[in-house]
NUBA-48530 format. One line per 3 residues: number of its first residue (from 0); for each residue x, y, z of N, C-alpha, C. Coordinates in steps of 0.001 Angstrom, whole numbers. Example, Ala and Ser with C-alpha at 12.3 -4.5 7.8 and 13.67 -1.06 7.14 Angstrom:
% residues 2
0 = 13190/-5690/7800/12300/-4500/7800/13200/-3300/7800 | 12850/-2250/7080/13670/-1060/7140/12900/30/7870
***
This chain:
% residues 333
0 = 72640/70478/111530/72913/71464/110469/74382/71336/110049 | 74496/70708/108819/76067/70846/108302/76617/71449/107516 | 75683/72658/106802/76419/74041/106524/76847/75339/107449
3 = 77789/74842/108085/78232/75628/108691/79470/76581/108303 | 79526/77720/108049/80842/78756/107340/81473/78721/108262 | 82959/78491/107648/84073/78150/108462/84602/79426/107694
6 = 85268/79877/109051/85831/81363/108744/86945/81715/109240 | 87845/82642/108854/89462/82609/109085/89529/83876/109488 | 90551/84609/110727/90521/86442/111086/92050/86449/110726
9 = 92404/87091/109641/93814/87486/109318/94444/88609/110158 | 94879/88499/110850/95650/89854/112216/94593/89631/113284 | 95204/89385/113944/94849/89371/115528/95199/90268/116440
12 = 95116/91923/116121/95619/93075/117099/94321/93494/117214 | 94134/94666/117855/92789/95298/118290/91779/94822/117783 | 91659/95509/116308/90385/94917/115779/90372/93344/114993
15 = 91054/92505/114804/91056/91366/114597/90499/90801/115388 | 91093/90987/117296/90476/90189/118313/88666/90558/118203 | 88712/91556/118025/86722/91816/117798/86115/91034/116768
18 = 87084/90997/115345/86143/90373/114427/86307/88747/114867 | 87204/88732/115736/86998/86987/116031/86239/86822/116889 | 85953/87609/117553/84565/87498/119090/83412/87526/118587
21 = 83152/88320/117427/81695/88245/116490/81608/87014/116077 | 82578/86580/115485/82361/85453/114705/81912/84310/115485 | 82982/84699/116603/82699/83203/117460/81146/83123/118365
24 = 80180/83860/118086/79171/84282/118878/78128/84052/117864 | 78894/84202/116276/77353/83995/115735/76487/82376/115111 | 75732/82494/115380/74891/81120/115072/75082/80677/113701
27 = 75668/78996/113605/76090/78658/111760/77391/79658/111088 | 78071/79776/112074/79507/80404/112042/80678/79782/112572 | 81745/78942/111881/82775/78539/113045/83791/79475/113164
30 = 84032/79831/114025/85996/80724/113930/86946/79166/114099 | 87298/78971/112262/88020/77774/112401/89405/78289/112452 | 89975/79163/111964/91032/79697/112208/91698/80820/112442
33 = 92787/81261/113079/93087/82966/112757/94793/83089/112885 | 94804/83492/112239/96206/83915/111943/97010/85353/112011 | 98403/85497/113440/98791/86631/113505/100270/86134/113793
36 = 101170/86846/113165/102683/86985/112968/102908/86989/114395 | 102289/87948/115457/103137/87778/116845/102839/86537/117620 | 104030/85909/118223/103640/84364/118832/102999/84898/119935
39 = 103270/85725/120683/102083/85671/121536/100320/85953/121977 | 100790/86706/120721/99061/86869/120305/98394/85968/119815 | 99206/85329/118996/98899/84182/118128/98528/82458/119363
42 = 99313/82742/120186/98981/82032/121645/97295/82381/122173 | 97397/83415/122386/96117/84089/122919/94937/83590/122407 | 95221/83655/120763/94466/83299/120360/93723/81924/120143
45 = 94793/80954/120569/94509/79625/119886/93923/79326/121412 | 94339/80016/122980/93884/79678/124028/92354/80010/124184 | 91910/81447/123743/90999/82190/123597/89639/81060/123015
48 = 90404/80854/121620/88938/80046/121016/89206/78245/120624 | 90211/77804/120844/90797/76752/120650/90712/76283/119045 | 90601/77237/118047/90765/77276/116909/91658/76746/115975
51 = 92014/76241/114633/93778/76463/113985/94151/77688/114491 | 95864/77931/114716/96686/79049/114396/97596/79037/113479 | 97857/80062/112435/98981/80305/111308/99677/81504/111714
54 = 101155/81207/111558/102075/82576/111558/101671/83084/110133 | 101507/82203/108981/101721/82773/107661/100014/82539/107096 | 100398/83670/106963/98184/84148/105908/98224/83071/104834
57 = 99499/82444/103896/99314/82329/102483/98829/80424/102638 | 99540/80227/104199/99343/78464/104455/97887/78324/105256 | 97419/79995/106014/95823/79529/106241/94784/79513/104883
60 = 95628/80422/103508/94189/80989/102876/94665/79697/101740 | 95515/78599/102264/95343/77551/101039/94263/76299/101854 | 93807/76718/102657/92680/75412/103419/92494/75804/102686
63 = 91507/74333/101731/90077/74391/101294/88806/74467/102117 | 89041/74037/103620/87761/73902/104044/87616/75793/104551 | 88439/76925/104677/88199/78074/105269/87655/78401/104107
66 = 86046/79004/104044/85650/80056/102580/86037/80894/103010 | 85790/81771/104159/85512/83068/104248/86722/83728/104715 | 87102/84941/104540/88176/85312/105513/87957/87336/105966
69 = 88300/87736/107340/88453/88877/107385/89659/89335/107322 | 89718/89955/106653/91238/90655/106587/91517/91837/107601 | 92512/91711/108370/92582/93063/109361/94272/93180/109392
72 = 94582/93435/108708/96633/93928/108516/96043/94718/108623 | 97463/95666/108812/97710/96863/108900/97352/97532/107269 | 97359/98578/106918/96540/99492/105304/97739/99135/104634
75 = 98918/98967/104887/100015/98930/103945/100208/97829/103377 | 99053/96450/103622/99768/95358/103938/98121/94326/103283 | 97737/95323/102551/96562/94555/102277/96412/93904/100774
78 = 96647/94609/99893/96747/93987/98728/97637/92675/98189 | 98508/92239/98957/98756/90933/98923/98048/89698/99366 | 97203/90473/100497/96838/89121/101535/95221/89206/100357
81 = 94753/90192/99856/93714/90492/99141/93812/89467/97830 | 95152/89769/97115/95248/88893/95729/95448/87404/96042 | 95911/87194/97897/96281/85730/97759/94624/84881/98133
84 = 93834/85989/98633/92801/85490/99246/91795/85044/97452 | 91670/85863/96670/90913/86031/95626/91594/84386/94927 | 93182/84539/94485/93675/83301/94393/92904/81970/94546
87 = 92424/81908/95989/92251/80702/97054/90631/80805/96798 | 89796/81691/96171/88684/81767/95885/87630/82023/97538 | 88500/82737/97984/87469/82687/99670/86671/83897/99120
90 = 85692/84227/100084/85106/85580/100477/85703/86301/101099 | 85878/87533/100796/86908/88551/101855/85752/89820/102403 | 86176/90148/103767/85853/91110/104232/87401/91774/104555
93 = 87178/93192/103634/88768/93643/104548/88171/94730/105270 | 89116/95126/106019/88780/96194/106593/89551/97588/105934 | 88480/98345/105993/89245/99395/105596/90242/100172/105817
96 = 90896/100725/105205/90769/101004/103736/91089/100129/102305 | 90603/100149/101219/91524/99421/100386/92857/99243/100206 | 93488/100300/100493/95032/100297/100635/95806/101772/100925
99 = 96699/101735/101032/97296/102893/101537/97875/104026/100497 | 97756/103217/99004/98271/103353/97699/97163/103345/97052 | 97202/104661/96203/96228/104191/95282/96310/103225/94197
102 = 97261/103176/93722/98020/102051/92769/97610/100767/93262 | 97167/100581/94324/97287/99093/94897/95718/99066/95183 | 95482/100039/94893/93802/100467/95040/93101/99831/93332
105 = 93674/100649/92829/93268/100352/91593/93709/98959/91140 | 94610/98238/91221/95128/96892/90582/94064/96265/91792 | 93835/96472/92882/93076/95377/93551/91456/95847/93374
108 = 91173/96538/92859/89339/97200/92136/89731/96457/90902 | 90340/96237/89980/90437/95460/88566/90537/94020/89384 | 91168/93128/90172/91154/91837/90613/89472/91790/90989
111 = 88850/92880/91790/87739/92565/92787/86182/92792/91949 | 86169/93302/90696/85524/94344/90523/84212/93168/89927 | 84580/92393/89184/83902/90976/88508/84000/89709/89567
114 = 84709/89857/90766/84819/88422/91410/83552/88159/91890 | 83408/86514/91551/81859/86033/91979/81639/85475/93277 | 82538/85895/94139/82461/85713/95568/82298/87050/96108
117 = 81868/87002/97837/81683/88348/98325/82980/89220/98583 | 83148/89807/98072/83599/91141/98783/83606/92337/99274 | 83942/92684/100485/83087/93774/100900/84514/94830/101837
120 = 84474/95793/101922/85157/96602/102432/84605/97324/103828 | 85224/97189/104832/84341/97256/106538/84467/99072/106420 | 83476/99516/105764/82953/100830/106285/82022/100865/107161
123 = 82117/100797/108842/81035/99904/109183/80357/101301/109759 | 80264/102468/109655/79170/103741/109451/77798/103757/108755 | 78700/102385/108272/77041/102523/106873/76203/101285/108015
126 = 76617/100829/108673/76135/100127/109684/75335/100585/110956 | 75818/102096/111207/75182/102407/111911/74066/103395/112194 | 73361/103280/112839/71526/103863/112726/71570/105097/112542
129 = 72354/106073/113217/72105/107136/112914/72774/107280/111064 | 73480/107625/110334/74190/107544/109487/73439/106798/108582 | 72823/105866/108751/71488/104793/107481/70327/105650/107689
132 = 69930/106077/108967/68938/106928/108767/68968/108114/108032 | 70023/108902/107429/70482/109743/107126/70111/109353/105577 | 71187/108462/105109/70740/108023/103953/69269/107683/103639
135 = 68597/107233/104172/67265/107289/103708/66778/108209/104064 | 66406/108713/104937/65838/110461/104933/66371/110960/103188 | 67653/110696/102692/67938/111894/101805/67081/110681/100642
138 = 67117/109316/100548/66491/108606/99932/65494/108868/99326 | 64519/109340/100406/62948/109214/100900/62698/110469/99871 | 63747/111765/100013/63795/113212/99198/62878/114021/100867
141 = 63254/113876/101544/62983/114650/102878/63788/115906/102943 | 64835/115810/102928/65824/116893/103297/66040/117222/102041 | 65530/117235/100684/65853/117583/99838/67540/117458/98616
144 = 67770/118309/98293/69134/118455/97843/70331/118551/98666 | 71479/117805/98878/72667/118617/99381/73089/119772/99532 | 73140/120967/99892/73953/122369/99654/74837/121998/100465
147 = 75369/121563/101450/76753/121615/102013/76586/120612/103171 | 78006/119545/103430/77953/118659/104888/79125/119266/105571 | 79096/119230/107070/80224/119496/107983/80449/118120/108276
150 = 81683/117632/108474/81608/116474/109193/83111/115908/110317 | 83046/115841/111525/84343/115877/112370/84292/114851/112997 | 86215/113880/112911/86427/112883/113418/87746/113047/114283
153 = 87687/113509/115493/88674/113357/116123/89396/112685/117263 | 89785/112456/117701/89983/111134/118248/91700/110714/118982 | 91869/110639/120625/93225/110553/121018/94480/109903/120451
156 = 95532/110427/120901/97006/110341/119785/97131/108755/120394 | 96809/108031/121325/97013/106639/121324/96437/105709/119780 | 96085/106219/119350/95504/105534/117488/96714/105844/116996
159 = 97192/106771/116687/98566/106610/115783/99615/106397/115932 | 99684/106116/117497/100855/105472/117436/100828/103751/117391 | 99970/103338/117333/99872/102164/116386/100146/101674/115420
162 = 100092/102996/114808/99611/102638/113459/101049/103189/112217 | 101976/103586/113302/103148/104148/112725/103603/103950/111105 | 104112/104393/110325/104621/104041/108894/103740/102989/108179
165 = 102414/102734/108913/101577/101861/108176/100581/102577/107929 | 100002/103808/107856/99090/104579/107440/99441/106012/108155 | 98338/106851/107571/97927/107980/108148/96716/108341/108266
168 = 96410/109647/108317/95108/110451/109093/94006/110705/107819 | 94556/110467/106938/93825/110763/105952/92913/109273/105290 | 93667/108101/105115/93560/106972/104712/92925/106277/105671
171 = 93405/106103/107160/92457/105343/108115/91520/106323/109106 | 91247/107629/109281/90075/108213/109798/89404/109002/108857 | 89911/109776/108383/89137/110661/107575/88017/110204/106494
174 = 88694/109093/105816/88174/108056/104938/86908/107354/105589 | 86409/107326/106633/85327/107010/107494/84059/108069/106803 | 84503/108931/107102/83388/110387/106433/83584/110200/105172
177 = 84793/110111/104550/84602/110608/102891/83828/109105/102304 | 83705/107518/103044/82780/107002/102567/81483/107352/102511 | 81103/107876/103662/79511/108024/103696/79033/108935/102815
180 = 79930/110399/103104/79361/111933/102288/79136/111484/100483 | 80138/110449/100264/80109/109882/99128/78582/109149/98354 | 78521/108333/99540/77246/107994/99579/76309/108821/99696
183 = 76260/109707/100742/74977/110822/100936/74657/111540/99487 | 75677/111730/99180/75600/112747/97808/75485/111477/96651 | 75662/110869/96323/75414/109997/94929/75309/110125/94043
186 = 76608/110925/93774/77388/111336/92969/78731/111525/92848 | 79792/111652/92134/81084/111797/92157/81876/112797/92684 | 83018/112906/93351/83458/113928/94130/84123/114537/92685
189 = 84265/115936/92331/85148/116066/90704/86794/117372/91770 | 86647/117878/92967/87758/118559/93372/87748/118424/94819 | 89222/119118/95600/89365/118324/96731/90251/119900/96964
192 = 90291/120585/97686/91489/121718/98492/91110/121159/99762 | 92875/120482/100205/92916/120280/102134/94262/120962/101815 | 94580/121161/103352/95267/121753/104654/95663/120926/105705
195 = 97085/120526/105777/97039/119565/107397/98252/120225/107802 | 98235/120270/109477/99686/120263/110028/100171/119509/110835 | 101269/119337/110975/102397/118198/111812/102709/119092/112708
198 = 102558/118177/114334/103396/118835/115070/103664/117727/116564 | 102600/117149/117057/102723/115835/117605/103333/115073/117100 | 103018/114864/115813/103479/113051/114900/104212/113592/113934
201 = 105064/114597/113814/105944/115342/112970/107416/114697/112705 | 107694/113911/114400/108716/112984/113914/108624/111682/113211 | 107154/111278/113271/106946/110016/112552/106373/110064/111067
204 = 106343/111564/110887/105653/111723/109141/104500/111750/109549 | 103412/111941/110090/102287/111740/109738/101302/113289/110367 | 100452/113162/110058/99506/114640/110169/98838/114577/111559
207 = 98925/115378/112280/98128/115706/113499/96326/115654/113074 | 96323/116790/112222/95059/117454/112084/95630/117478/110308 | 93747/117553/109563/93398/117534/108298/92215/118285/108018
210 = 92207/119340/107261/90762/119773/107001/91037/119862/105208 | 89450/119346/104803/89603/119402/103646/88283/119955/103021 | 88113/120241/101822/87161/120706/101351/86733/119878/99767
213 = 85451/119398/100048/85227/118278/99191/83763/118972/98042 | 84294/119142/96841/83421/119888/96059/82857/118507/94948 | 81436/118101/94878/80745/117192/94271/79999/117177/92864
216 = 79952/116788/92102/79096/116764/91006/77840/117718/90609 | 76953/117811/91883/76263/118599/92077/76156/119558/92634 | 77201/120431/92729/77920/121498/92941/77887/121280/94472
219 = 77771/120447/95526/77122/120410/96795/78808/120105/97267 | 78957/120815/98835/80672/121135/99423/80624/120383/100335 | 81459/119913/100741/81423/119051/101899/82885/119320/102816
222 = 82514/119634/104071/84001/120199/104872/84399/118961/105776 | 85355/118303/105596/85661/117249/106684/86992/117783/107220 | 86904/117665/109203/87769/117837/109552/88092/116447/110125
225 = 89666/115950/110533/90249/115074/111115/91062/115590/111839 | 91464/114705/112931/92588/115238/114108/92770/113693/114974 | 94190/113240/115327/94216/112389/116002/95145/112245/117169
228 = 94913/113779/117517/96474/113927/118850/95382/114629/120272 | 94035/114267/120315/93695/114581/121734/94025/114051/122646 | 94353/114478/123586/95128/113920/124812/94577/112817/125382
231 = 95232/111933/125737/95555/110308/126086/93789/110010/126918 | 93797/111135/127815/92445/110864/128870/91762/111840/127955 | 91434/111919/127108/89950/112001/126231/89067/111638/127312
234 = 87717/111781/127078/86827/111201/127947/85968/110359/126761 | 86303/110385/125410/85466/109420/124487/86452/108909/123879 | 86409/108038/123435/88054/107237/122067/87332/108134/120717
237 = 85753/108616/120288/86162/109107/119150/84949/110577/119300 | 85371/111742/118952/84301/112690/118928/84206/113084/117566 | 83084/112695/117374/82334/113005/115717/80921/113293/115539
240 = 80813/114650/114319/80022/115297/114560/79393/115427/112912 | 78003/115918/112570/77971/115513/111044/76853/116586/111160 | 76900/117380/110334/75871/118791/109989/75351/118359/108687
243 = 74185/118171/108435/73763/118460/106815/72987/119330/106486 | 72811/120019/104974/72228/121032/105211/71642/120814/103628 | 70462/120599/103557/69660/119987/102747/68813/121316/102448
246 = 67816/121075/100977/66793/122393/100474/65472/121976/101088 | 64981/120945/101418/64277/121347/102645/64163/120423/104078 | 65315/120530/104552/66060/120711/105688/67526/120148/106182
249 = 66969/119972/107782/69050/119613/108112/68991/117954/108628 | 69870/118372/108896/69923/117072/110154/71723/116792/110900 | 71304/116594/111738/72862/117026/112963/73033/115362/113493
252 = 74115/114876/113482/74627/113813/114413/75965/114248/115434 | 75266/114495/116678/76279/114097/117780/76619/113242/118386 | 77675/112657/118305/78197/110774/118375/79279/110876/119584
255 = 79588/112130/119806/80862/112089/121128/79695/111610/122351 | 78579/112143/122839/78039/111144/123714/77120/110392/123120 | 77712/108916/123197/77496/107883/123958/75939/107462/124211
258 = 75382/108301/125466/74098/108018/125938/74610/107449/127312 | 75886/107284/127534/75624/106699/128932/77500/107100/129590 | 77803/107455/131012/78725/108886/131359/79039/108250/132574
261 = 80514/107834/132656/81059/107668/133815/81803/108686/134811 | 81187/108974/135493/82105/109865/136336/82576/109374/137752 | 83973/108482/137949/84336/108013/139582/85247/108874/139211
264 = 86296/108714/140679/87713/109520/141350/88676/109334/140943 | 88588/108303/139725/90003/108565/138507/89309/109020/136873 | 87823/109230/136891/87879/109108/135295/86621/110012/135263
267 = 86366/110308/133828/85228/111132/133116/85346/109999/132205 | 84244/109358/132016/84465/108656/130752/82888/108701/129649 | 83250/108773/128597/81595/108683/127936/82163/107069/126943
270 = 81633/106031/127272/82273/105100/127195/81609/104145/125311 | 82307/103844/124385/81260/103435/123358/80309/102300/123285 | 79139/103142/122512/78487/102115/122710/78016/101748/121515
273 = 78188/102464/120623/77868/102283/118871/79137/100900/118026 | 80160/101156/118310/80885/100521/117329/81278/98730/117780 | 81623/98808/118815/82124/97148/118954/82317/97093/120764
276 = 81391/97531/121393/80982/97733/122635/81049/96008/122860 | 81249/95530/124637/81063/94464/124640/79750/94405/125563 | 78970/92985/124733/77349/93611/126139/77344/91754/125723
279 = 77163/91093/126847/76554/89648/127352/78140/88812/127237 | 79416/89193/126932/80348/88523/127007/80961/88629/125287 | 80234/89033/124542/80614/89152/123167/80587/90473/122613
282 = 81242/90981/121493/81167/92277/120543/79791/92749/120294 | 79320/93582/120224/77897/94399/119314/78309/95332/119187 | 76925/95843/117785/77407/97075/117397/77569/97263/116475
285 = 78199/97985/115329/77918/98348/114623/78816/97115/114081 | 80193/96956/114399/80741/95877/113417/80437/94799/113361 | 79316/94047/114733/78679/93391/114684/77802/93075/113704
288 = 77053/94115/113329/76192/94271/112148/77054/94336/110663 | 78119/94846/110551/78729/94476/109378/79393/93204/108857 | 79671/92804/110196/80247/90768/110153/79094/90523/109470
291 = 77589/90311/110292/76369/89618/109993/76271/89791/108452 | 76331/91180/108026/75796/91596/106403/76505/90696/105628 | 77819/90823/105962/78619/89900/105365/78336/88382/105129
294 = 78110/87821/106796/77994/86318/106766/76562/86227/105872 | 75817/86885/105820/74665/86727/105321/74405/87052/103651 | 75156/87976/103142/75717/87989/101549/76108/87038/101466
297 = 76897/85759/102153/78088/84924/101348/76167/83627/101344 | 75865/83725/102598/74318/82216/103115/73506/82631/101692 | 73373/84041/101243/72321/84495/100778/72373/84369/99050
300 = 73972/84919/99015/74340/84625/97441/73943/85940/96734 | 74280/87078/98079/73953/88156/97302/75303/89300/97551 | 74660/90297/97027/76164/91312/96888/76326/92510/98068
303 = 77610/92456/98965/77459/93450/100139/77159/95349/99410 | 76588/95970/100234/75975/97328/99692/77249/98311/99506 | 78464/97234/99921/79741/98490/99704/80712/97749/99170
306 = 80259/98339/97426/81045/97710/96193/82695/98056/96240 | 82984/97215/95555/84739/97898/95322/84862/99117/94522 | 83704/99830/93736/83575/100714/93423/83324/101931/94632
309 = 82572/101431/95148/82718/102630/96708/84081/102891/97071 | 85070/101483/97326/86234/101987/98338/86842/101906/97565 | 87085/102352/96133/88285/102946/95031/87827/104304/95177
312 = 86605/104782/94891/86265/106177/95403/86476/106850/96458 | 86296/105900/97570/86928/106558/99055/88222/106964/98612 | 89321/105832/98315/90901/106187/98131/90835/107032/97061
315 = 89967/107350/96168/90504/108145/95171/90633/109669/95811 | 89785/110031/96537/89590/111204/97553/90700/111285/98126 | 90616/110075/98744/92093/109851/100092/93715/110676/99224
318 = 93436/110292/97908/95046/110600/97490/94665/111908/96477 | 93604/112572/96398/93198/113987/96490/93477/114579/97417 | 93639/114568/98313/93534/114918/99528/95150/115113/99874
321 = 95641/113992/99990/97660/114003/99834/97941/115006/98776 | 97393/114738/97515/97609/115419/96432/97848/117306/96820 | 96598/117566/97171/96675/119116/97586/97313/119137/98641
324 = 96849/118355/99903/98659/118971/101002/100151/119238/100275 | 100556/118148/99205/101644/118828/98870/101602/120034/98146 | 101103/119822/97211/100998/121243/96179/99942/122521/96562
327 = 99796/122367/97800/98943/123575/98504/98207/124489/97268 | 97214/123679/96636/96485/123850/95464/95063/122978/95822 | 94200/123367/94812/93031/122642/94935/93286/121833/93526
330 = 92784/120353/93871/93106/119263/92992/91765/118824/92403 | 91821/118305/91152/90743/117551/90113/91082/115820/90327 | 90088/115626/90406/89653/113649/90553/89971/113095/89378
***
């Protein structure tokens, strides 16, 4: 077989090292290259899979032989590696969010919006079973109409400090929910009143906790809370919770357990098993399943289910959302 997709992982920190373990696991997939600014990661990496390594994104995304590439920078740092990738004519998977700016949101939805290669934005919720089942239940017209979603993502202060002056709480967690509810409802968000306060991450600018209130087209409300300062020994990395409340009926997702509960003489742990869990020596899971959609849009020659029109809508929320924290007002889309 000599179509084999040769594929490139741009950042090699947390989630880079995952999207390169998928890759390297899946059948008619090479991980031919990956590229990360730190030399020693960038070591790791070339030991890890014996792959190319690049310090610089712009000298991996001029191979001709790499089509494909995942993008995993940091949110501040995407719309360059985005316009150089489109440039070079690859397929991009970025990860979300589109950008940290809406400005950079919108100039990169006008680059993406007609490109005849894949692009796809890693909302990888829409990947997972409970949350697709959801959508089709409301599909099917089971649960009827929207009247109102609850939905909570909270999750220990070891995430932001990662992620320092390169995002916040609103743009890289919250934006998790405001893709889907987006989707659930299918329709346009038209107002936005949030509320956040600083008091953990107050010296670094960024929001502890976010609650917002998301009013839709079809008059249907949607309450999302965020928080990312639970203490270090959490017993889950993320507790999230999703109420819907439909005209004829509900439906509840509880995602803090797991299904499976460690308890020895240093830990409580409810350990994940939905998102990028490792089971036989490789990644599964949900981003597992969003690599595949991907590799399989680019084999297939078809279009991933999360347009650049979705994640300009996510960010358009996202900077609704900034919008009313400052002006402690409720804001129009």
């Amino acid at each position: 077989m000599n179509n084999v997709l040769k594929v490139g992982v741009i950042g090699f920190g947390q989630m880079g090292q995952v999207h390169a373990g998928i890759y390297n696991k899946l059948p008619g997939v090479e991980l031919a290259a990956v590229c990360e600014y730190n030399d020693d990661s960038r070591a790791k990496a070339e030991k890890q899979y014996g792959c190319k390594t690049y310090k610089d994104y712009k000298e991996m995304l001029a191979d001709p032989e790499i089509e494909a590439v995942s993008i995993v920078l940091p949110d501040n740092m995407h719309r360059e590696a985005v316009e150089i990738a489109v440039k070079n004519n690859k397929h991009v998977l970025l990860e979300k969010p589109l950008a940290k700016e809406l400005s950079d949101g919108q100039a990169m939805y006008e680059l993406v919006k007609d490109y005849d290669k894949v692009f796809t934005v890693g909302f990888l919720l829409r990947f997972d079973p409970r949350f697709n089942l959801i959508k089709q239940s409301l599909d099917a017209g089971e649960l009827g109409d929207i009247i109102h979603m609850y939905c909570r993502r909270n999750s220990p202060i070891v995430g932001p400090r990662r992620y320092i002056g390169a995002s916040d709480l609103s743009m890289h967690v919250m934006i998790h929910d405001i893709d889907y509810v987006n989707w659930f409802m299918g329709c346009k968000p038209v107002k936005v009143y949030a509320k956040a306060r600083s008091v953990l991450l107050k010296e670094y600018g960024m929001d502890d906790v976010i609650y917002a209130l998301v009013t839709y087209e079809n008059g249907a409300v949607a309450c999302l809370e965020a928080c990312w300062v639970l203490p270090e020994n959490s017993p889950t990395i993320i507790d999230d919770k999703v109420e819907l409340v439909g005209t004829k009926g509900v439906v509840y997702v509880d995602a803090c357990d797991n299904g499976v509960r460690f308890v020895t003489g240093d830990r409580v742990q409810y350990p994940d098993s939905r998102h990028w869990y490792n089971c036989n020596g490789a990644p599964s899971g949900d981003l597992s399943e969003e690599i595949m959609a991907f590799v399989g849009n680019i084999q297939n020659g078809t279009k991933s289910i999360i347009t650049p029109d979705d994640a300009l809508w996510s960010l358009k929320v996202v900077d609704a959302i900034e919008r009313s924290i400052k002006e402690g007002a409720e804001v129009s889309l």
